[in-house]
Phi, psi and omega in degrees: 000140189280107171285012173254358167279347189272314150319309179296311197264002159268010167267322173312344182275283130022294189286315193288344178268337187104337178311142187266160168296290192298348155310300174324300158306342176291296184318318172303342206055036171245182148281164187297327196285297181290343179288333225248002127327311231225340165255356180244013153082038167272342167220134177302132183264147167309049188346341176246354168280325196282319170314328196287329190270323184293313152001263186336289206273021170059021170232182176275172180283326191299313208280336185265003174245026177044052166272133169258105198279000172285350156223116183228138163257140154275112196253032188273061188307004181283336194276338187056033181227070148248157167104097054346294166280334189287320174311301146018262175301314198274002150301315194283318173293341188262341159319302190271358150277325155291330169307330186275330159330321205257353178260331170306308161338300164321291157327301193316292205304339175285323172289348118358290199294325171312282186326313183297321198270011166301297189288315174307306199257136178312000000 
């Protein structure tokens, strides 16, 4: 991962909520001089100041350190398995999209059975 992207994207972040730098600092508890540090990667950021921040801006960590989790390679070649886990996941996602697909089903057919036994009785 490129450490000059975590900055650029908690100033993208920043920008996109409307926030000012001395906001930001405030909120941080910094000076303005040091937040405005921490976006242009002039100084090493914190793991619980980058929790605090994504916090502030109301995203994820994932999103200001552009992690993508649908692509993880497995590199094991004894295994012949890579790009596994991306086959994975995208297993697992199309699982809870048909689970959610059998449950909606379900419903429709209990509102169904209702409605007939509605119309069947006198």
């Amino acid at each position: 991962m490129n450490n000059d992207i975590i900055g650029k994207n908690i100033r993208k972040y920043r920008e996109l909520k409307g926030y000012s730098q001395e906001y930001m600092a405030h909120e941080l508890d910094l000076t303005q001089a040091s937040y405005a540090k921490l976006e242009s990667n002039s100084t090493k950021i914190s793991v619980e100041r980058l929790f605090m921040i994504a916090k502030l801006l109301e995203t994820d960590v994932a999103e200001i350190l552009e992690l993508n989790k649908q692509t993880i390679y497995n590199q094991d070649i004894k295994e012949n398995s890579v790009g596994h886990q991306q086959v994975q996941n995208l297993y697992q996602d199309n699982k809870d999209v048909y689970e959610k697909l059998i449950q909606a089903k379900d419903e429709q057919i209990a509102l169904l059975k209702s409605l007939l036994k509605q119309q069947t009785m006198p």
